[in-house]
NUGU-917359 format. One record per atom (N, C-alpha, C, O): x, y, z; residue number from 1. Coordinates in steps of 0.2 Angstrom, whole numbers, plus 5000, padded with zeros to 4 digits. Layout:
N
PAGU    u    v    w  nr
PAGU    X    Y    Z NUM
...
% end
This chain:
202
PAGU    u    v    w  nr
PAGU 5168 5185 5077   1
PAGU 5167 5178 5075   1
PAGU 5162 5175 5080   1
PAGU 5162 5176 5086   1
PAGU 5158 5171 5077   2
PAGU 5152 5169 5082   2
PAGU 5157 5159 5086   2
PAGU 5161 5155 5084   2
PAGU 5152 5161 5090   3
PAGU 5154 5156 5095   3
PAGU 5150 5147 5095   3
PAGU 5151 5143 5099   3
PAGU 5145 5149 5088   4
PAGU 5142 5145 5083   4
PAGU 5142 5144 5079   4
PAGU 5145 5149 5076   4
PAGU 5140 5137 5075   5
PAGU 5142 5137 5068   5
PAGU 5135 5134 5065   5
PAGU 5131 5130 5068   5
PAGU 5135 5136 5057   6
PAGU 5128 5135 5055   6
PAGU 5127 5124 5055   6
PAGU 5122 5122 5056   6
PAGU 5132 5122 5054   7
PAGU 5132 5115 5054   7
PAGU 5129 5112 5061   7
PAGU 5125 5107 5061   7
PAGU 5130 5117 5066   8
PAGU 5127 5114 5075   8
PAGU 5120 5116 5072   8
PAGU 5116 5111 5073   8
PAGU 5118 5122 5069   9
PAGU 5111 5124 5069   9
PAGU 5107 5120 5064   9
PAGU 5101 5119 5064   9
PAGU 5110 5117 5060  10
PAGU 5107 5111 5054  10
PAGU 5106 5106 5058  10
PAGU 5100 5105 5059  10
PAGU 5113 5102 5061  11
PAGU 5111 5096 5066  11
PAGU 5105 5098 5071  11
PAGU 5100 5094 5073  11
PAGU 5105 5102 5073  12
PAGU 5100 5103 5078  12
PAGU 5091 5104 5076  12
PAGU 5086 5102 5079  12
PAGU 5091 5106 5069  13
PAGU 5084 5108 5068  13
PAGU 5084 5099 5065  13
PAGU 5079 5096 5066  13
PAGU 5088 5096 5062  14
PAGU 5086 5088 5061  14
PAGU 5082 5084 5067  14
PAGU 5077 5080 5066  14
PAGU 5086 5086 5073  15
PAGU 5084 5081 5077  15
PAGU 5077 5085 5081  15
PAGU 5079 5090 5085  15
PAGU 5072 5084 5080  16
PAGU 5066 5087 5082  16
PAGU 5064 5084 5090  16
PAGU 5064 5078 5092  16
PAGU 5063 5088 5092  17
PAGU 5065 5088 5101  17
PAGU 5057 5085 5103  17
PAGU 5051 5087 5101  17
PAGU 5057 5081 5108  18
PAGU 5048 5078 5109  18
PAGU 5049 5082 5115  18
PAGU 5055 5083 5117  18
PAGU 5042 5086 5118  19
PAGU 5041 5088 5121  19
PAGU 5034 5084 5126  19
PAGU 5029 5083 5124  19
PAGU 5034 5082 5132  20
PAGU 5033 5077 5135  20
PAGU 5028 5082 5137  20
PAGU 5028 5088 5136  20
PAGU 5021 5077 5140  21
PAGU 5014 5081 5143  21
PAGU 5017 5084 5149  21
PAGU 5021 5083 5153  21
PAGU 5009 5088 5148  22
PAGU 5008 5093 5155  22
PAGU 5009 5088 5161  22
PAGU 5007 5082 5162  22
PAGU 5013 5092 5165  23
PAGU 5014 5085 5172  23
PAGU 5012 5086 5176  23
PAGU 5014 5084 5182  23
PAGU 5003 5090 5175  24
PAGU 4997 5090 5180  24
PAGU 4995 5098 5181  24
PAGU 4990 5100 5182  24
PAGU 5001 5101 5182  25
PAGU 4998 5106 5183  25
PAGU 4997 5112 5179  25
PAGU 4996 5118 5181  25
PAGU 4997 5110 5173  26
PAGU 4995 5114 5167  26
PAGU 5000 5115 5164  26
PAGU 5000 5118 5158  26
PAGU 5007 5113 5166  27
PAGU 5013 5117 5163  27
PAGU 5018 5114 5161  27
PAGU 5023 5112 5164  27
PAGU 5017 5113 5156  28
PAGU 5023 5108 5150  28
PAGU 5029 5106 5157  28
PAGU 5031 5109 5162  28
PAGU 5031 5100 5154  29
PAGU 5037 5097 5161  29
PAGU 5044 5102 5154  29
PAGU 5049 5105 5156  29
PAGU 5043 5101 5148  30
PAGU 5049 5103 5145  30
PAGU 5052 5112 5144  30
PAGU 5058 5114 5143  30
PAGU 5044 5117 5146  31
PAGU 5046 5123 5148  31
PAGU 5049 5124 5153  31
PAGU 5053 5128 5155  31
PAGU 5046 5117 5158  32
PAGU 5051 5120 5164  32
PAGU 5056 5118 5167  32
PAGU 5058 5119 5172  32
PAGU 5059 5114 5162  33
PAGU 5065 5112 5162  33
PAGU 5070 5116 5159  33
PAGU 5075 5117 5162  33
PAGU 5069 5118 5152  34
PAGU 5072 5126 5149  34
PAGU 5071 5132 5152  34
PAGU 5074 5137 5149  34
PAGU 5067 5132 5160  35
PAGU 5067 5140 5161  35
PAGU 5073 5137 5166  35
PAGU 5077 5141 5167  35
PAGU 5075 5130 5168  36
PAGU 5080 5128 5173  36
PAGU 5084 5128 5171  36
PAGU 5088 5130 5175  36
PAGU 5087 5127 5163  37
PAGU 5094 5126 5160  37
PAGU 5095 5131 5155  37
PAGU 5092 5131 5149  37
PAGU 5100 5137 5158  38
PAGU 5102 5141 5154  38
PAGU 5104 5138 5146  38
PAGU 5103 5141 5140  38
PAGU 5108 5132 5147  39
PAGU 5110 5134 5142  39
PAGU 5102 5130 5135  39
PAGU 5101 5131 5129  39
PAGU 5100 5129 5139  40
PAGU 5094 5126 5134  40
PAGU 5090 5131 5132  40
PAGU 5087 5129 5126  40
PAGU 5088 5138 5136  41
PAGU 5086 5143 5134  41
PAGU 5090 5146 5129  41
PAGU 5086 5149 5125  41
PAGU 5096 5146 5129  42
PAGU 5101 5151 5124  42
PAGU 5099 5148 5118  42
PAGU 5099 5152 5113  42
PAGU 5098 5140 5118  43
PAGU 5099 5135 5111  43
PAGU 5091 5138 5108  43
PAGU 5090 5140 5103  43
PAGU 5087 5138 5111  44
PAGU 5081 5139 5112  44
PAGU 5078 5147 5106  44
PAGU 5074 5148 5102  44
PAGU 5083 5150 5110  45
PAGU 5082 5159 5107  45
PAGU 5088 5158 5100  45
PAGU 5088 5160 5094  45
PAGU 5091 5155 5101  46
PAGU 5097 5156 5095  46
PAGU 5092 5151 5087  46
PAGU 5093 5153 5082  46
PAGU 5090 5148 5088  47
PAGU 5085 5144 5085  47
PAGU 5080 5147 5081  47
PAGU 5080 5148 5075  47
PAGU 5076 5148 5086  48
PAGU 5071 5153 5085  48
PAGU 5073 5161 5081  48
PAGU 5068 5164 5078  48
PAGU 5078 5164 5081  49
PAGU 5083 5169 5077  49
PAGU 5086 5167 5071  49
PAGU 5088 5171 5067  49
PAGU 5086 5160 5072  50
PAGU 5088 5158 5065  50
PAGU 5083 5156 5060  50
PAGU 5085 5156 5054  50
PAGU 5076 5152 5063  51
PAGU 5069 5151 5060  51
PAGU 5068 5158 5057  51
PAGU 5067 5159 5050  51
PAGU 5066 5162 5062  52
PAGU 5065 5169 5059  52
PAGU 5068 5173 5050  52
PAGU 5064 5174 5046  52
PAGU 5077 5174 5051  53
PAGU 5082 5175 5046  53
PAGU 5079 5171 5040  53
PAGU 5078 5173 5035  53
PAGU 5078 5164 5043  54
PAGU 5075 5158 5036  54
PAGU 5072 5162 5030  54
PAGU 5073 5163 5024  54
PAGU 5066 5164 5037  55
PAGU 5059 5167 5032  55
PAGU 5061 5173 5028  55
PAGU 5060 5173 5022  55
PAGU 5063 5180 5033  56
PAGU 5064 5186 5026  56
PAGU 5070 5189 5033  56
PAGU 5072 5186 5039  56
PAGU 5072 5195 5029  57
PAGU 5078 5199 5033  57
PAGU 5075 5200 5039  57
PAGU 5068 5199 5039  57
PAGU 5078 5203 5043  58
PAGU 5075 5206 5050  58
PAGU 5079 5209 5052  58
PAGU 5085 5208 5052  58
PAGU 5076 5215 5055  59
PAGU 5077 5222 5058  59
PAGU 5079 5218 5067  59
PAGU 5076 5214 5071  59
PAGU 5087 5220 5069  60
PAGU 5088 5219 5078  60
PAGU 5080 5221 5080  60
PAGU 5077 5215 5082  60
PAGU 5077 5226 5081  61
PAGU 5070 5228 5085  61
PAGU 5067 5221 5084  61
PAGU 5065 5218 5089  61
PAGU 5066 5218 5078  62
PAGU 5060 5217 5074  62
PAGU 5062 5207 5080  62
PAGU 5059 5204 5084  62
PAGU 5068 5207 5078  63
PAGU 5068 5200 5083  63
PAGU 5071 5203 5089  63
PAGU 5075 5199 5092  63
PAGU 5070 5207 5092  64
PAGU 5072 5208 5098  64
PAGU 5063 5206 5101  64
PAGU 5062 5203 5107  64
PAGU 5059 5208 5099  65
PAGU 5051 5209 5097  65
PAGU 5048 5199 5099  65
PAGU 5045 5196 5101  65
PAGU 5052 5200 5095  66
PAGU 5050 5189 5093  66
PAGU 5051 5187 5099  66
PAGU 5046 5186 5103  66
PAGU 5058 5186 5102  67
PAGU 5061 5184 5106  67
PAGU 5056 5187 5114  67
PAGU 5054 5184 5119  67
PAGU 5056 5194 5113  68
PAGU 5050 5196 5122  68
PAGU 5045 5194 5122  68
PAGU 5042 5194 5127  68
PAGU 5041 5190 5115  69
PAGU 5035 5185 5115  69
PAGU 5035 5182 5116  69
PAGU 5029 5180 5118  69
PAGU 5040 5176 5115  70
PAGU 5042 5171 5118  70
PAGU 5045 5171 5125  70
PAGU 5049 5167 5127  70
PAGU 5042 5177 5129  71
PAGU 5046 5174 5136  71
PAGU 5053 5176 5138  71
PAGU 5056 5174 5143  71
PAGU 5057 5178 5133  72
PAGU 5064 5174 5135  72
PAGU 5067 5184 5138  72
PAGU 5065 5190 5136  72
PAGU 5072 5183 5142  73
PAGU 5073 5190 5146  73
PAGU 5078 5195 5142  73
PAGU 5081 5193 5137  73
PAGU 5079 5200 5144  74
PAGU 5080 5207 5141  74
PAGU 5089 5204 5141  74
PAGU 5093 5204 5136  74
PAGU 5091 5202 5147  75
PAGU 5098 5199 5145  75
PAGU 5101 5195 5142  75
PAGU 5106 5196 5138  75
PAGU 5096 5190 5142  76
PAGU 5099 5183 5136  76
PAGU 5097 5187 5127  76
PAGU 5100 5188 5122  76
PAGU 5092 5188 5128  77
PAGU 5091 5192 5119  77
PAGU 5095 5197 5120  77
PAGU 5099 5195 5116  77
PAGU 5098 5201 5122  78
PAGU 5102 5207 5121  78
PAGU 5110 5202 5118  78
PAGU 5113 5202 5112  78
PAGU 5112 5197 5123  79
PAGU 5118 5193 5122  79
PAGU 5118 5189 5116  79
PAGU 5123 5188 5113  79
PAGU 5110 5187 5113  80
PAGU 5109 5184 5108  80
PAGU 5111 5187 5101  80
PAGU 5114 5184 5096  80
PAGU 5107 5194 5101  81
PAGU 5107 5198 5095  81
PAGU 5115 5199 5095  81
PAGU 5118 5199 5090  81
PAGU 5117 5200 5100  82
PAGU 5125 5203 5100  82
PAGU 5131 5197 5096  82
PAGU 5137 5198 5094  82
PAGU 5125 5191 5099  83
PAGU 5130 5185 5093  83
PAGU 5130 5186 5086  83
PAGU 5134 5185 5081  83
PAGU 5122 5187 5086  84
PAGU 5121 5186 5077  84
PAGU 5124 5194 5072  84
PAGU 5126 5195 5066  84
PAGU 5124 5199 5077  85
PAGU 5126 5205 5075  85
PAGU 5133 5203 5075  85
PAGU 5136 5203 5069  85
PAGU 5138 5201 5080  86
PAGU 5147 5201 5077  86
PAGU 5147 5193 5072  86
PAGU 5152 5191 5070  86
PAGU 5141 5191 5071  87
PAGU 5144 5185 5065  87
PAGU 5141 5188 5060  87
PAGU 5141 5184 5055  87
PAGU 5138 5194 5056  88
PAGU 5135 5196 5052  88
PAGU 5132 5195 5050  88
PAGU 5132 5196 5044  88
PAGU 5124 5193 5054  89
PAGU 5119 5189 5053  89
PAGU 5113 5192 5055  89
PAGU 5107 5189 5055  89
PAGU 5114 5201 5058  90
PAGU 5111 5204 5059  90
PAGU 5113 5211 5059  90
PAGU 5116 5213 5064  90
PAGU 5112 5215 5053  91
PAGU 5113 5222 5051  91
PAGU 5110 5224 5049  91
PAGU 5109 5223 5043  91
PAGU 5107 5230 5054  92
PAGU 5102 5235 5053  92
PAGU 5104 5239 5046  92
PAGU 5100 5237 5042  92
PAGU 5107 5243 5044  93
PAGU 5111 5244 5039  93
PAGU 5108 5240 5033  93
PAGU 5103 5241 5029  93
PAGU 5113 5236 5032  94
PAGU 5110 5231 5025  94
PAGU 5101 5229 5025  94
PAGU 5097 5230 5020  94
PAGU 5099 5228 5031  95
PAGU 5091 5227 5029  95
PAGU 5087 5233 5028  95
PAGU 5082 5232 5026  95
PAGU 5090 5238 5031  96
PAGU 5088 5243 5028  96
PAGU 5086 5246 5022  96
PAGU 5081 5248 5019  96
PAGU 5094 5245 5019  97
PAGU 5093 5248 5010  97
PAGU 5091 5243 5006  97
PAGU 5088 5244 5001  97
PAGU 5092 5236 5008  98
PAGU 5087 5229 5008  98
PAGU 5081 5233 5004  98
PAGU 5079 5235 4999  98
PAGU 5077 5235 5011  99
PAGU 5069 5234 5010  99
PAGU 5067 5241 5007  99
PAGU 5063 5240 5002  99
PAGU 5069 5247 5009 100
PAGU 5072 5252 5003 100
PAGU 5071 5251 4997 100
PAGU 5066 5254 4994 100
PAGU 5075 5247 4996 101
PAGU 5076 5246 4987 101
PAGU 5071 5242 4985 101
PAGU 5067 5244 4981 101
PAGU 5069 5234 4988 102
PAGU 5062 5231 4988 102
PAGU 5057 5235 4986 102
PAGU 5054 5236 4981 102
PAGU 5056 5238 4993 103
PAGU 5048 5241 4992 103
PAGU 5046 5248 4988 103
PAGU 5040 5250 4986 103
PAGU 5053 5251 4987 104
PAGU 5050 5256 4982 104
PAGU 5051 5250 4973 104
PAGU 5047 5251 4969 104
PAGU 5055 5248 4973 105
PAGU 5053 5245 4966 105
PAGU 5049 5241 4964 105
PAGU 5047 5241 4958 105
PAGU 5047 5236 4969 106
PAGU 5041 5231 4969 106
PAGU 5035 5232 4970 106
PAGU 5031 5230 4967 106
PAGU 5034 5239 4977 107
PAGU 5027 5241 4979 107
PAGU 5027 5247 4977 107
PAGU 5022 5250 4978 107
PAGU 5031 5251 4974 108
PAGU 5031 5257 4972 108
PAGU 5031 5263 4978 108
PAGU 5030 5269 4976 108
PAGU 5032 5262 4984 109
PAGU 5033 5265 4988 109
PAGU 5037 5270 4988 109
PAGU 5043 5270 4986 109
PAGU 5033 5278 4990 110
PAGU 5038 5285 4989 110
PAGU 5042 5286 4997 110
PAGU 5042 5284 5003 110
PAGU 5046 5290 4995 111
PAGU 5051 5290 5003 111
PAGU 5047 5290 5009 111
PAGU 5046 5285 5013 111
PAGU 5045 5294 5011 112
PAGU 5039 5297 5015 112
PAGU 5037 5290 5020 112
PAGU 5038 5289 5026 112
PAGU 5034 5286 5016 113
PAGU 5032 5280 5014 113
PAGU 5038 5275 5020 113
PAGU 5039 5274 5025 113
PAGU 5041 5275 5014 114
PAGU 5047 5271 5018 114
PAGU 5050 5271 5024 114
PAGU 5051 5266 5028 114
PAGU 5052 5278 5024 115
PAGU 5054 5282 5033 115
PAGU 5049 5277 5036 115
PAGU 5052 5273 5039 115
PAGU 5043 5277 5037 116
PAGU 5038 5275 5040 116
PAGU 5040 5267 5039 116
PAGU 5043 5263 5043 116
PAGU 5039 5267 5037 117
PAGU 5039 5261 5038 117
PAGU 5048 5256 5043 117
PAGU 5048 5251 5047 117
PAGU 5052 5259 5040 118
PAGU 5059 5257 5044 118
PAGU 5057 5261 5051 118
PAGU 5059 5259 5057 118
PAGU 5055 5265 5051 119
PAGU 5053 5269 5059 119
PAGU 5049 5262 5063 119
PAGU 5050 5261 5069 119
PAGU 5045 5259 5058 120
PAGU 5040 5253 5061 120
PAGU 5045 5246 5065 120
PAGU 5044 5243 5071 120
PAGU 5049 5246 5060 121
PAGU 5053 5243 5060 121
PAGU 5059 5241 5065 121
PAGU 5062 5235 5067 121
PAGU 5060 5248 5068 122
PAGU 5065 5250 5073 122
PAGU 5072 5251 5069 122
PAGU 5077 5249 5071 122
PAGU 5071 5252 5066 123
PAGU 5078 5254 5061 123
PAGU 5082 5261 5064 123
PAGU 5078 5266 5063 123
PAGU 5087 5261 5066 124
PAGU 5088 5269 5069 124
PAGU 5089 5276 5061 124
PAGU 5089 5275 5055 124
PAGU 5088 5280 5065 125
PAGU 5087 5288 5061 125
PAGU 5095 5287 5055 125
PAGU 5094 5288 5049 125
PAGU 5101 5284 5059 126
PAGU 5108 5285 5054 126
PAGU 5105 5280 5048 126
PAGU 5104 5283 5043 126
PAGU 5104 5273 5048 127
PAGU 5105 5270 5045 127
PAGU 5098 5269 5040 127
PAGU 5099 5265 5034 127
PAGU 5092 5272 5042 128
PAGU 5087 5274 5041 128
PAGU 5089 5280 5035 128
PAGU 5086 5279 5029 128
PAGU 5092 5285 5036 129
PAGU 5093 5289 5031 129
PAGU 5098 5286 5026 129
PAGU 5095 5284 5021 129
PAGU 5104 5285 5027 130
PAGU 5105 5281 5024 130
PAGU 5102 5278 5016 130
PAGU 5103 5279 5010 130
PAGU 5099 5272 5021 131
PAGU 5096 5267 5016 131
PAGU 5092 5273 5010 131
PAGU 5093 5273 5005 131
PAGU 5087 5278 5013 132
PAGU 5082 5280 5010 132
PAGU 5086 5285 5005 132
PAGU 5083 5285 5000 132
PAGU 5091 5288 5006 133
PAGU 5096 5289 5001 133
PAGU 5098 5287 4996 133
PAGU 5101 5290 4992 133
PAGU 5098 5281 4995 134
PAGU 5099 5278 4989 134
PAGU 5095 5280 4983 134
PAGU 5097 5282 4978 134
PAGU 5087 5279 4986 135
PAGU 5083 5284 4981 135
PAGU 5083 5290 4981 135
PAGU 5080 5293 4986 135
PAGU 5086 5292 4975 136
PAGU 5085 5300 4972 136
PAGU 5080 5300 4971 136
PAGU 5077 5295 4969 136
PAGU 5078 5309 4970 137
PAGU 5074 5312 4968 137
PAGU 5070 5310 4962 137
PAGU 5064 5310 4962 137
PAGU 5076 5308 4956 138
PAGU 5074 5305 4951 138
PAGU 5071 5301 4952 138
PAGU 5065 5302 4950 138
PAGU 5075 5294 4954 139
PAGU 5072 5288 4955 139
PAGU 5062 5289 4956 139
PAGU 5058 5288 4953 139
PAGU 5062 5293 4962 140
PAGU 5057 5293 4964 140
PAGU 5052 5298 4960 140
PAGU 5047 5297 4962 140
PAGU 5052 5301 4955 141
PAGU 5049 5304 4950 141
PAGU 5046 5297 4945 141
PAGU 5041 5295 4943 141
PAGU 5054 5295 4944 142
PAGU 5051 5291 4940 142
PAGU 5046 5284 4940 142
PAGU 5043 5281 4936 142
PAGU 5047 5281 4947 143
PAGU 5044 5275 4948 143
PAGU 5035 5279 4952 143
PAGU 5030 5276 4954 143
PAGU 5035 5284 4952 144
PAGU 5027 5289 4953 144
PAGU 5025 5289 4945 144
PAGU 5021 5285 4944 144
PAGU 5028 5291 4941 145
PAGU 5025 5292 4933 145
PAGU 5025 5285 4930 145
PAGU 5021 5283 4925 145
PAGU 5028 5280 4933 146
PAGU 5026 5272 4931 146
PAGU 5018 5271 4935 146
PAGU 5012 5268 4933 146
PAGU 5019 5272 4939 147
PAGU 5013 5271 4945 147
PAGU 5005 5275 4941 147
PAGU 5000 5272 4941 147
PAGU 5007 5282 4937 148
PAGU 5002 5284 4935 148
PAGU 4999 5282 4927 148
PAGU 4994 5282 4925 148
PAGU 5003 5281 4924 149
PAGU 5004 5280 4918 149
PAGU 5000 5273 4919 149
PAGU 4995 5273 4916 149
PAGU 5001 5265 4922 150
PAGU 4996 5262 4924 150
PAGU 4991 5263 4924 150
PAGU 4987 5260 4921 150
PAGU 4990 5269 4930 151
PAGU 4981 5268 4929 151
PAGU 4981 5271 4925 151
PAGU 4975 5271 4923 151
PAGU 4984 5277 4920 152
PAGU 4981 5281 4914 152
PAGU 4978 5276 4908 152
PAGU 4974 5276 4903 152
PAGU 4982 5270 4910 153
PAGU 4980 5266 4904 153
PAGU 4974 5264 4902 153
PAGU 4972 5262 4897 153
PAGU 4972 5263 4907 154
PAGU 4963 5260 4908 154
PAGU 4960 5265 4909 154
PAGU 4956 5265 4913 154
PAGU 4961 5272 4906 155
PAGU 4954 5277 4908 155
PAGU 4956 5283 4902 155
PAGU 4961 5285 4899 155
PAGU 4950 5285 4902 156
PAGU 4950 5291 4897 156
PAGU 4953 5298 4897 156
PAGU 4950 5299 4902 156
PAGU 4957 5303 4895 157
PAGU 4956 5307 4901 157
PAGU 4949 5312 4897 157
PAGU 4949 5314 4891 157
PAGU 4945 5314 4903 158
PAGU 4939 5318 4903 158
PAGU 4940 5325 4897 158
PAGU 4945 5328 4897 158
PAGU 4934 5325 4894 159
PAGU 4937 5332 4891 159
PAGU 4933 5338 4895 159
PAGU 4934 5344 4893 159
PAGU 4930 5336 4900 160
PAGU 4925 5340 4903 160
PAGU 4930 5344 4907 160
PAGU 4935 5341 4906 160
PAGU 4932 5349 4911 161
PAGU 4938 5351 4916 161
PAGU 4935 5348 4923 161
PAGU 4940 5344 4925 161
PAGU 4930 5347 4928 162
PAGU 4929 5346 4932 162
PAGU 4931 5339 4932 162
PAGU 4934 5338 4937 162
PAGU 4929 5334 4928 163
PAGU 4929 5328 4926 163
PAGU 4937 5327 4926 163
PAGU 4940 5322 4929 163
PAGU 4941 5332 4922 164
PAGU 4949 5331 4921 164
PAGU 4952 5333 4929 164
PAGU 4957 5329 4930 164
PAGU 4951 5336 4932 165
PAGU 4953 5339 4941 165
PAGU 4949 5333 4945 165
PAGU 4952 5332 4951 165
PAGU 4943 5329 4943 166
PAGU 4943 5326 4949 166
PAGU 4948 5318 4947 166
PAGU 4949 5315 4952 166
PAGU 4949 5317 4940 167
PAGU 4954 5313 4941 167
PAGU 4962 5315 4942 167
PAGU 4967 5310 4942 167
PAGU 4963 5322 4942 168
PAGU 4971 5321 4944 168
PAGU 4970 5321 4951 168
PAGU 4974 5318 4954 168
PAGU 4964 5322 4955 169
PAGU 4964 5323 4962 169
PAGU 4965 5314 4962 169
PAGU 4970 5313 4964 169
PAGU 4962 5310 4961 170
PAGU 4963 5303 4960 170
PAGU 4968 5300 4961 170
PAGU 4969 5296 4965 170
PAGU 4972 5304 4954 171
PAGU 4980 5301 4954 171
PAGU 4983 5302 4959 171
PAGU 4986 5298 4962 171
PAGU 4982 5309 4962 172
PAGU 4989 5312 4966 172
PAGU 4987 5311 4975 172
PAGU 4991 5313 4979 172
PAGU 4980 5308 4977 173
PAGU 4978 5305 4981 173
PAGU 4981 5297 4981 173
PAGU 4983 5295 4986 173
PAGU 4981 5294 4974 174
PAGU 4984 5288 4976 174
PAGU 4993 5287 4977 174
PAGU 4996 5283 4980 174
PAGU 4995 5292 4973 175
PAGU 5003 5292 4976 175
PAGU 5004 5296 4984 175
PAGU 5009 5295 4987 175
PAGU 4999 5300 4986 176
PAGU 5001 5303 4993 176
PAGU 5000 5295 4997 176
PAGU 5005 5292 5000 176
PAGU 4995 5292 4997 177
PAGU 4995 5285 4998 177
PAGU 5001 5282 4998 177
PAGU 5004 5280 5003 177
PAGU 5003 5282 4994 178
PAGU 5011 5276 4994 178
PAGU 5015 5279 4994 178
PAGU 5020 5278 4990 178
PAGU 5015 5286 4999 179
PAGU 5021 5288 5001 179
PAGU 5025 5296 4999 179
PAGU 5029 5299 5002 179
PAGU 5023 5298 4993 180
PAGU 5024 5303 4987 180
PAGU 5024 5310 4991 180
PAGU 5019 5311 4994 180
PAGU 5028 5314 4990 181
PAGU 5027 5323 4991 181
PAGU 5022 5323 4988 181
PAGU 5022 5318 4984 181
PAGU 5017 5329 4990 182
PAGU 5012 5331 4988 182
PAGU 5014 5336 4981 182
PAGU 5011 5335 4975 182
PAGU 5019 5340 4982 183
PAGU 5024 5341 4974 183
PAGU 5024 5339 4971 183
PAGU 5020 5339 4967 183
PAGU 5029 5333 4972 184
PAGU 5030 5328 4969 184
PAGU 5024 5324 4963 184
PAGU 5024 5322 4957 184
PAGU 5021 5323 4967 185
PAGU 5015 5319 4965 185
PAGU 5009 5325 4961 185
PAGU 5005 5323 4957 185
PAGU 5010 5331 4962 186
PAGU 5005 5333 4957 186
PAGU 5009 5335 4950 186
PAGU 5007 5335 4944 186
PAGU 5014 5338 4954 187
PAGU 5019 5337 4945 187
PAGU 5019 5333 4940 187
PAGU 5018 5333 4934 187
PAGU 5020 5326 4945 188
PAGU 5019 5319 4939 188
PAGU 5013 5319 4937 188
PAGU 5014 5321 4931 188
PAGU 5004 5318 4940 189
PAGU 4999 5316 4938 189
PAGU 4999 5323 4933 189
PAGU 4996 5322 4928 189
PAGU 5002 5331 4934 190
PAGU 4996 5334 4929 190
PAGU 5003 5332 4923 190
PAGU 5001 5334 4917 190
PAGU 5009 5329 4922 191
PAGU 5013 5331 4918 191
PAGU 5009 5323 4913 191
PAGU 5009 5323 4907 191
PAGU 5007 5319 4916 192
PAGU 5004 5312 4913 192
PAGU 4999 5314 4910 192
PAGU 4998 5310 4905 192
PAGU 4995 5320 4913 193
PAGU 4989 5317 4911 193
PAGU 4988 5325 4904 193
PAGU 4983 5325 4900 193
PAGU 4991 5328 4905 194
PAGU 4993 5333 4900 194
PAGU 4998 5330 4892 194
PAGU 4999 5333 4887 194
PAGU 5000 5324 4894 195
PAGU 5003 5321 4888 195
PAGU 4999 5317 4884 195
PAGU 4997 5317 4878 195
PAGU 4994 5311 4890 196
PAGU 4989 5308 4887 196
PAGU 4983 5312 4884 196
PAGU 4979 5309 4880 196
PAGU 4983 5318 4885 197
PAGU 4977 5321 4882 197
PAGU 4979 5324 4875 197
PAGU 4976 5324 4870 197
PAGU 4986 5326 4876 198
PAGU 4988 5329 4870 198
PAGU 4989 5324 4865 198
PAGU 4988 5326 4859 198
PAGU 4991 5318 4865 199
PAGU 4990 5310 4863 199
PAGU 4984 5311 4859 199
PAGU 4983 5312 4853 199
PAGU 4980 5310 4863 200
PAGU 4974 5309 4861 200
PAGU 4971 5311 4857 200
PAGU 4968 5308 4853 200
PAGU 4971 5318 4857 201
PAGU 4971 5325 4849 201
PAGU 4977 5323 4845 201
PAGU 4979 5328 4842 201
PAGU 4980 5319 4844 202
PAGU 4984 5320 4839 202
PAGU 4982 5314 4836 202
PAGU 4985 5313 4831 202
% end
């Protein structure tokens, strides 16, 4: 149970804080006041994790990252994240299969792919596989053969052989790109491009 409530964090982003000038010596009088008042820095980081959350999900790493840019110490962010983590407000877990399922449906991303990117993310190895488990084999066959069948639409396929190889090399160059076994991806592009052609003669 957290030890805040969303209602303090509304009243508080209402009332917008003035920040008074430099008081000569180049250094805001209001930073050094909040490096003096613990509890102003807490309000400070707790804020700022909640602006974050606003924008899109986030990975503990990903604002543990925000939070050491902004100055604030390895103690208080560790105690912060541990607030938003026991109120629910931060699960590595759920934003994992979250962005998972996003990015291979939206951007078409192959697993391979994805690993990478939750790796980027700081997403750990359990909750990492996990997510990436959601997509089966299938799934991912079949959001590659959507991917190729796209661009087969706009193009002819060659009757020439050399001409028909340097575009499967094409297709299955842009599915290694967004993540795809190299397997994987030359089975779809010649299974595509061997229906389009047979299409065509008929």
């Amino acid at each position: 149970m957290s030890d805040y409530s969303d209602d303090e964090v509304v009243s508080r982003g209402r009332r917008r804080s003035h920040r008074p000038r430099d008081d000569g010596d180049g250094e805001p009088r209001w930073r050094q006041e909040v490096e003096q008042d613990p509890a102003k820095r807490e309000a400070l980081a707790r804020d700022l994790i909640y602006r974050a959350l606003g924008m899109r999900d986030h990975s503990r790493a990903e604002l543990r990252a925000k939070l050491a840019k902004k100055g604030f110490d390895e103690e208080l962010t560790e105690r912060m994240l541990d607030k938003f983590v026991a109120a629910g407000l931060i699960d590595d877990a759920a934003f994992a299969e979250r962005w998972v399922q996003s990015r291979h449906q939206f951007s078409g991303r192959g697993r391979r792919a994805l690993a990478q990117e939750l790796r980027s993310k700081g997403v750990g190895a359990e909750e990492a596989t996990a997510a990436l488990d959601t997509v089966s084999r299938e799934d991912e066959r079949e959001r590659a053969a959507e991917l190729v069948e796209r661009k087969l639409a706009r193009v002819e396929i060659p009757e020439d052989r050399a001409e028909r190889d340097k575009l499967t090399q094409r297709l299955v160059g842009m599915l290694g790109r967004r993540g795809y076994h190299p397997s994987l991806a030359m089975s779809v592009v010649l299974d595509a491009v061997r229906e389009k052609a047979d299409a065509g003669r008929g």
